[in-house]
NUFIDREN-583033 format. One line per 3 residues: number of its first residue (from 1); their letters; for each residue x, y, z of N, C-alpha, C. Coordinates in Angstrom, 2 decimals. Atoms other than C-alpha are relative to their C-alpha. Example, Ala and Ser with C-alpha at 12.3 -4.5 7.8 and 13.67 -1.06 7.14 Angstrom:
# residues 2
1> AS> 0.89 -1.19 0.00 12.30 -4.50 7.80 0.90 1.20 0.00; -0.82 -1.19 -0.06 13.67 -1.06 7.14 -0.77 1.09 0.73 $
//
This chain:
# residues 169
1> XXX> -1.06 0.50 -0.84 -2.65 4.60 3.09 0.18 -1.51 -0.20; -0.05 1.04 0.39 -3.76 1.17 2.56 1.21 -0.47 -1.00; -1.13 0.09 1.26 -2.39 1.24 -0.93 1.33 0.19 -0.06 $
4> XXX> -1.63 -0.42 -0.16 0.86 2.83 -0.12 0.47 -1.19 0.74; -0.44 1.09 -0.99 1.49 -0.04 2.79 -0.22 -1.48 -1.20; -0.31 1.36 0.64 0.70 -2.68 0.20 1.09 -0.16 -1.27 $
7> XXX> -0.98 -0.53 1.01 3.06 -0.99 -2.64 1.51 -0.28 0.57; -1.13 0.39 -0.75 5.54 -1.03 0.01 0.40 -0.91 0.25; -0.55 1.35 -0.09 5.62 -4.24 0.73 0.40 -1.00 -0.83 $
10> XXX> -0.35 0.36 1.11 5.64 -5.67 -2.39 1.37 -0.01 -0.81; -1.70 -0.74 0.15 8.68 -3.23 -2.93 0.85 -0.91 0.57; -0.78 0.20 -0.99 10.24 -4.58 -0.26 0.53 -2.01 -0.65 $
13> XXX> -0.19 1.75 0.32 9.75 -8.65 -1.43 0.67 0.01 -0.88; -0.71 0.33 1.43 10.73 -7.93 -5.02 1.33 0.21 0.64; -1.49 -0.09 0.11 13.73 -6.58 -4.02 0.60 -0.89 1.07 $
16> XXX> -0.95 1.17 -0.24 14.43 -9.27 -1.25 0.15 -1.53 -0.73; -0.53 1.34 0.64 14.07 -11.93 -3.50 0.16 -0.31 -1.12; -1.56 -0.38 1.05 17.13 -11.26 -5.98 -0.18 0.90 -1.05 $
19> XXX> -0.29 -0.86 0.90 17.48 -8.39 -7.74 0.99 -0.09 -0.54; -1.35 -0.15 0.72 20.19 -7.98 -9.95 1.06 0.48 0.80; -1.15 -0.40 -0.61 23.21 -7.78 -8.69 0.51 1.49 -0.33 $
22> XXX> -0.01 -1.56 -0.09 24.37 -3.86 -8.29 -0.80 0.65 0.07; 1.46 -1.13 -0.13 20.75 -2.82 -7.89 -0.59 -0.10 -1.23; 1.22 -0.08 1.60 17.90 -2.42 -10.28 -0.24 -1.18 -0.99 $
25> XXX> -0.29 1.81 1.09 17.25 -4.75 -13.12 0.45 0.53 -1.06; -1.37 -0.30 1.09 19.17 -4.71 -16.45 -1.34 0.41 -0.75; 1.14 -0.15 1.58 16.77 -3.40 -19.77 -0.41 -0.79 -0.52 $
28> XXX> 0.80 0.95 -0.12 14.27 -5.36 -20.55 0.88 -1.09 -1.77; -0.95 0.45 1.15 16.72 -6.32 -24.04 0.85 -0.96 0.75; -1.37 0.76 0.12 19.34 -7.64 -22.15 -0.06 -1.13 0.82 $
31> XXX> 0.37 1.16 -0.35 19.57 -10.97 -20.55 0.59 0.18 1.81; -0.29 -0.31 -1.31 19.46 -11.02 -16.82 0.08 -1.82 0.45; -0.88 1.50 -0.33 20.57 -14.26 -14.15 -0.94 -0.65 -0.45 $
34> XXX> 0.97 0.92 -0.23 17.32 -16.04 -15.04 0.55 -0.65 -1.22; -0.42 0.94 1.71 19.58 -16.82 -18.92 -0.84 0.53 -0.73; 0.83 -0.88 0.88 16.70 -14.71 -20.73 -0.80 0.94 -0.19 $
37> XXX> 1.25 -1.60 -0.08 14.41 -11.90 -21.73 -1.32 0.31 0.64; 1.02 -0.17 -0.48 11.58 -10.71 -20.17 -0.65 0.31 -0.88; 0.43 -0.17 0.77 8.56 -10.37 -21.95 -1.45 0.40 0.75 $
40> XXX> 1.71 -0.52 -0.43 4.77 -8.75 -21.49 -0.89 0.05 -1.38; 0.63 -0.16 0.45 2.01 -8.73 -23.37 -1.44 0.64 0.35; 0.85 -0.88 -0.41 -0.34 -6.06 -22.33 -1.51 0.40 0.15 $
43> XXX> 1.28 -0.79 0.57 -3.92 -4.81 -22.75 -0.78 0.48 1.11; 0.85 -1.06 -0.75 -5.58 -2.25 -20.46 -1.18 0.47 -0.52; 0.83 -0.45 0.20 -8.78 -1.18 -20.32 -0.97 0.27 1.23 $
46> XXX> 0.68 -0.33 -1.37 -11.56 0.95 -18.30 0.88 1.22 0.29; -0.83 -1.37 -0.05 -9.73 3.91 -16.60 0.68 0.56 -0.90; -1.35 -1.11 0.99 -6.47 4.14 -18.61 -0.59 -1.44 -1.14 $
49> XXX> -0.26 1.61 1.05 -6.22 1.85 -21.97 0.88 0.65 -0.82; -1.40 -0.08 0.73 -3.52 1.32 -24.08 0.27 -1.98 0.07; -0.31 0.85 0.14 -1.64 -1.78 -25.04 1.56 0.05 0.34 $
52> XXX> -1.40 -0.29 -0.22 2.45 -2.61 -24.25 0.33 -1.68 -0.24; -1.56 0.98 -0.15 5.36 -5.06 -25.43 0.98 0.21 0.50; -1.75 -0.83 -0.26 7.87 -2.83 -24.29 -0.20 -0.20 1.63 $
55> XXX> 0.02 -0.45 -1.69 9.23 -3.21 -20.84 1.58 0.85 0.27; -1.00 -0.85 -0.79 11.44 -0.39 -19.42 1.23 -0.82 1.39; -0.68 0.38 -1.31 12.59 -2.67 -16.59 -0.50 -1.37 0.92 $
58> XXX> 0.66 1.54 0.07 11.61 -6.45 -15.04 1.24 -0.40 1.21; -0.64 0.27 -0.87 12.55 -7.84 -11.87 -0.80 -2.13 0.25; 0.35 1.28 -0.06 12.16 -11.93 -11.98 0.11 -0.82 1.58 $
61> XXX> -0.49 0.85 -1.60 12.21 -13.26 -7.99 -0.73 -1.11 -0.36; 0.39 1.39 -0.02 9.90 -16.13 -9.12 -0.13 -0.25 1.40; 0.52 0.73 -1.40 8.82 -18.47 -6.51 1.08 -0.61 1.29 $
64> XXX> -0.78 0.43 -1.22 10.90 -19.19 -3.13 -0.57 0.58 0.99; 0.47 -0.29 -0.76 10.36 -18.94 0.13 -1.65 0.14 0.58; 1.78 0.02 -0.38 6.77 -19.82 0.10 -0.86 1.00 -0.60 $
67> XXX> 0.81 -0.85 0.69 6.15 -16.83 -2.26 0.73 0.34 -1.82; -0.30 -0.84 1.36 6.26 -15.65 -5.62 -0.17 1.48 -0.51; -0.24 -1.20 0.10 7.21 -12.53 -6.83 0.66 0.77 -1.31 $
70> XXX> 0.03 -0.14 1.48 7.30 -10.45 -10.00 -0.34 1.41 0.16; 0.21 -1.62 0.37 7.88 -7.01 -11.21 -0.33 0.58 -0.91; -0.04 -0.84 1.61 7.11 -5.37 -14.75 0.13 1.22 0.28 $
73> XXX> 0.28 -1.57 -0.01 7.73 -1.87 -15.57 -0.52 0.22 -1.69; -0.13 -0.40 1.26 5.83 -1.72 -19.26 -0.55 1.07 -0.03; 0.29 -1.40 0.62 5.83 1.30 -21.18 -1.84 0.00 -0.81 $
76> XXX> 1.07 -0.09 0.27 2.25 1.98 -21.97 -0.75 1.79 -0.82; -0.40 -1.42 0.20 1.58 5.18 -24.12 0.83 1.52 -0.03; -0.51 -0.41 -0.68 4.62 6.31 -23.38 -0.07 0.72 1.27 $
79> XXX> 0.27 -0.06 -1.07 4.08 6.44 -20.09 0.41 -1.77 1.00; -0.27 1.69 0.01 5.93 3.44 -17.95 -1.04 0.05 1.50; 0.46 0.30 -1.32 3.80 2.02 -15.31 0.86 -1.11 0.75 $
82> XXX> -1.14 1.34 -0.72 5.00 -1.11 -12.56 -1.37 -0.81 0.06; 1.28 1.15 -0.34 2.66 -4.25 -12.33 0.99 -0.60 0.76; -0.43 0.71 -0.86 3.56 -5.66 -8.95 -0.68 -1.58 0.16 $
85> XXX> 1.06 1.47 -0.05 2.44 -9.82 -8.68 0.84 -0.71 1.22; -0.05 1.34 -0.54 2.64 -11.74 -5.56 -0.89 -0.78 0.44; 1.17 0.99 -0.69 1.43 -14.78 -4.42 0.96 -1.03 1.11 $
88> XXX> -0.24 0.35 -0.85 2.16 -15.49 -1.26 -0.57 -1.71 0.25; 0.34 1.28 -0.38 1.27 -19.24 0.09 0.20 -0.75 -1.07; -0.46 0.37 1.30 2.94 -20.26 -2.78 0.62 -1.43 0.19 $
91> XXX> -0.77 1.71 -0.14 3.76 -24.31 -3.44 0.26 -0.25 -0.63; -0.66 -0.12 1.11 5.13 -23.74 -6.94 -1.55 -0.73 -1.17; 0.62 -0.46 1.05 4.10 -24.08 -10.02 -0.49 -1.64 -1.01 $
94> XXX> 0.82 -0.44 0.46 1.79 -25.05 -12.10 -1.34 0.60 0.93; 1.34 -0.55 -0.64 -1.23 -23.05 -10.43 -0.90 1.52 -0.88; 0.70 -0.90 -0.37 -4.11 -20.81 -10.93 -0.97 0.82 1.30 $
97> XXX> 0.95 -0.19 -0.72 -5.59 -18.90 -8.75 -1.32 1.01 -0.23; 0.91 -0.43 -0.24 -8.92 -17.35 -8.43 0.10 1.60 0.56; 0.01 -1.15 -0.29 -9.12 -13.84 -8.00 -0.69 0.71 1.53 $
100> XXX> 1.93 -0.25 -0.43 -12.99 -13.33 -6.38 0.48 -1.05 1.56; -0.11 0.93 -1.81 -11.58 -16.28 -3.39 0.70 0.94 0.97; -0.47 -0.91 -0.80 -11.52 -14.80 -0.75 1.36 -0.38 0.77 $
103> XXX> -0.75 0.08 -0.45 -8.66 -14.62 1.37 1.00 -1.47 -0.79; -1.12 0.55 1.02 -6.20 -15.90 -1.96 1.22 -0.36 0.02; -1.37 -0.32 -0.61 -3.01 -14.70 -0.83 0.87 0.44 -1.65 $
106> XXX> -0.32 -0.43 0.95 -2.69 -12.96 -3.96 0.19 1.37 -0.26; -0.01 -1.58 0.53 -1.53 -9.19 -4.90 0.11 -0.06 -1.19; 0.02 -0.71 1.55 -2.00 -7.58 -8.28 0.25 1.38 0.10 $
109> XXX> -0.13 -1.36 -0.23 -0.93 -3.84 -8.10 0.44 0.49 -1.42; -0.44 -1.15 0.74 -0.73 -1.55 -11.22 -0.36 1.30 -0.14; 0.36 -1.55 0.09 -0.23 2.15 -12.05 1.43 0.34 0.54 $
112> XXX> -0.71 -0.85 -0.30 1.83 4.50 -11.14 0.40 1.40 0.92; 0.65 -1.20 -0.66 2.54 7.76 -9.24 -1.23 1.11 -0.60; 1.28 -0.70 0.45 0.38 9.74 -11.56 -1.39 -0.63 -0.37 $
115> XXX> 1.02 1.08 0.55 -2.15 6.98 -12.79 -0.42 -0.34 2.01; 0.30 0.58 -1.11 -2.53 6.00 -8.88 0.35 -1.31 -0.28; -0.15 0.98 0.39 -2.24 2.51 -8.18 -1.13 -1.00 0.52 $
118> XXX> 0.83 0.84 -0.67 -4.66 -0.04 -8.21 0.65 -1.25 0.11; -0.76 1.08 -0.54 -4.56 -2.83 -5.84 -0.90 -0.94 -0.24; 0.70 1.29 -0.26 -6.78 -6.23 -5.60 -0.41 0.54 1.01 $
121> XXX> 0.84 0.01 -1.56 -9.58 -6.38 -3.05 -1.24 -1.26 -0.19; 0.73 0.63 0.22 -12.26 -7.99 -2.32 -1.88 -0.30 -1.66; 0.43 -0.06 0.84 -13.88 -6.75 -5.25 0.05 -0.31 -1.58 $
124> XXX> -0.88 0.15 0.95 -11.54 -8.05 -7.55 -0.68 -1.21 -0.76; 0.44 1.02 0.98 -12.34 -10.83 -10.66 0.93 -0.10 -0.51; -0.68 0.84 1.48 -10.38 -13.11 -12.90 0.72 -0.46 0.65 $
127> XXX> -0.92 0.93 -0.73 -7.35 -14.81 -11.96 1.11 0.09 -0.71; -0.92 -0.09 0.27 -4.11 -15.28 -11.99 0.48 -1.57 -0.13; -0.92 0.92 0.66 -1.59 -18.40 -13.96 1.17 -0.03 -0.11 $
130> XXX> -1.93 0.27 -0.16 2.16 -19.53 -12.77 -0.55 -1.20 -1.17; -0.14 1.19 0.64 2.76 -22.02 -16.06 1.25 -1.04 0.68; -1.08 1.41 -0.73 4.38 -25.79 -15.06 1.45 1.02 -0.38 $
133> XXX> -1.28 -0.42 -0.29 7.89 -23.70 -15.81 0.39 1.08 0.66; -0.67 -0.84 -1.04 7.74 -21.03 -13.47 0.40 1.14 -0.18; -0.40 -1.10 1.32 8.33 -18.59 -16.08 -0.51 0.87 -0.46 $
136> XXX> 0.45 -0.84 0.61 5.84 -17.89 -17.52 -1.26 0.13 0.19; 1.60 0.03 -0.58 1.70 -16.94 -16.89 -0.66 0.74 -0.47; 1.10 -1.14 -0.04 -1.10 -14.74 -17.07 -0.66 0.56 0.95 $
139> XXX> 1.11 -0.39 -1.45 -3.31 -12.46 -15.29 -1.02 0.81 -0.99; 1.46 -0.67 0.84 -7.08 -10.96 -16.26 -0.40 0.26 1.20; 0.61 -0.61 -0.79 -7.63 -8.66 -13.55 -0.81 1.07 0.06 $
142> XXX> 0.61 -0.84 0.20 -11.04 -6.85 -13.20 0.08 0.77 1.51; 0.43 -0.78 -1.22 -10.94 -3.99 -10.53 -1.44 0.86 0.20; 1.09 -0.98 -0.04 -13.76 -2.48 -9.36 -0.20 0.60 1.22 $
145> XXX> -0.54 -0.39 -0.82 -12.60 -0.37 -7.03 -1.78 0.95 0.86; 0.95 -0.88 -0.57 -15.53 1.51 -4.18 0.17 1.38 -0.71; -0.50 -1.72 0.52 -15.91 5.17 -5.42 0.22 0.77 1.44 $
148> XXX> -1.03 -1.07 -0.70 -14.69 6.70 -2.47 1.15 -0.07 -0.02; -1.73 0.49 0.44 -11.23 5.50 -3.58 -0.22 1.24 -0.98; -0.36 -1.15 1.56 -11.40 8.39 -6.57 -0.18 -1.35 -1.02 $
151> XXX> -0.39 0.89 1.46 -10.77 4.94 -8.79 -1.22 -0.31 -0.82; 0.72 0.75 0.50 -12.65 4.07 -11.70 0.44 -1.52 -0.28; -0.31 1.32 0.43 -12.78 0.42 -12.90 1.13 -0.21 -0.75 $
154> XXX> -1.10 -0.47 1.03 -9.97 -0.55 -14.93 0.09 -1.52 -0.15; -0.92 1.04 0.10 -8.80 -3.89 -16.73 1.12 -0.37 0.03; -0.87 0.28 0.60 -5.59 -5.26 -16.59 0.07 -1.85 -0.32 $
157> XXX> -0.77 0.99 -0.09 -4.59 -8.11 -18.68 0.88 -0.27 -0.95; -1.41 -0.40 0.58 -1.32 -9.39 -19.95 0.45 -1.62 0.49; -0.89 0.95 -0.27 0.87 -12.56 -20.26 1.19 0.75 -0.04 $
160> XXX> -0.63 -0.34 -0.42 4.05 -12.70 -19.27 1.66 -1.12 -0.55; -1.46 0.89 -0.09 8.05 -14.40 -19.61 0.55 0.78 0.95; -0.86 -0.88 -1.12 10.19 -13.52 -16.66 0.93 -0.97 0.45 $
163> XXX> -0.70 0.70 -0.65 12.81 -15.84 -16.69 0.78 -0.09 1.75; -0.57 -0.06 -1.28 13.64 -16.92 -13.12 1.82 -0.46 0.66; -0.92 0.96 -0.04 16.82 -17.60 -11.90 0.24 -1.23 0.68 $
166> XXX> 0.05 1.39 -0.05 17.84 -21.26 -11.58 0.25 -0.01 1.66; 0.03 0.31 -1.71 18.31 -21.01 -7.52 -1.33 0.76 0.49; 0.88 -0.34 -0.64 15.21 -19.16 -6.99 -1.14 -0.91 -0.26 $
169> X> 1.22 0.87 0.56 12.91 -22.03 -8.59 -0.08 -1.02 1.17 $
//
């Protein structure tokens, strides 16, 4: 339930802060308001593994409102998952943060309906990187989820381009 309530909310941010106009986001080819392409660079490992360039779908809210916010959908074995990223208490950019600190104000969520989704906890390692343009970053997140979750461990990490658009910076 946890998980579902934090999936949800996440949902809920990306899409209040700017989706594409008419809904959804455009293919990860075509150029959305931020003026350019989205981009991932992938590598999973631990539960599922696989690698991905390809993104099915990319929602850029970038940083406003005191948070940042970021969607991927890459295709991974054919199979697309969503990597949800916010970071709430957000004072722009350049930053890393710390994974392992406690109370961060950071989400990491990937997977899917069939893959499940893992979230960040307190068990979490590595960290996450907004670069000085706001654009672009990394994340090296180790989960190591309790086993009464069903989850095994799993890596995700992956840089990123997600052009933002110029009023959400």
């Amino acid at each position: 339930m946890k998980r579902f309530l934090c999936s949800a909310i996440v949902a809920i941010l990306v899409s209040a802060c700017g989706g594409v106009p008419g809904g959804g986001s455009p293919p990860a080819g075509n150029a959305n308001s931020g003026g350019g392409k989205a981009s991932i660079d992938l590598t999973v490992s631990g539960a599922l593994q696989g690698t991905s360039t390809q993104l099915a779908k990319y929602d850029c809210g970038g940083g406003q409102f005191g948070s940042f916010v970021l969607s991927l959908d890459p295709v991974m074995n054919g199979v697309q998952y969503n990597i949800a990223l916010l970071i709430s208490n957000y004072k722009g950019a350049p930053v890393t943060v710390d994974l392992s600190t406690p109370d961060n104000h950071v989400s990491v969520q990937f997977g899917n309906d069939q893959s499940g989704i893992w979230t960040n906890d307190s068990q979490t390692t590595g960290s996450v990187t907004i670069n000085a343009d706001g654009d672009t970053g990394a994340v090296d997140a180790h989960y190591s989820p309790p086993t009464y979750t069903g989850f095994a461990p799993l890596r995700v990490k992956f840089t990123f381009t997600c052009p933002v658009p110029a009023n959400h910076k």
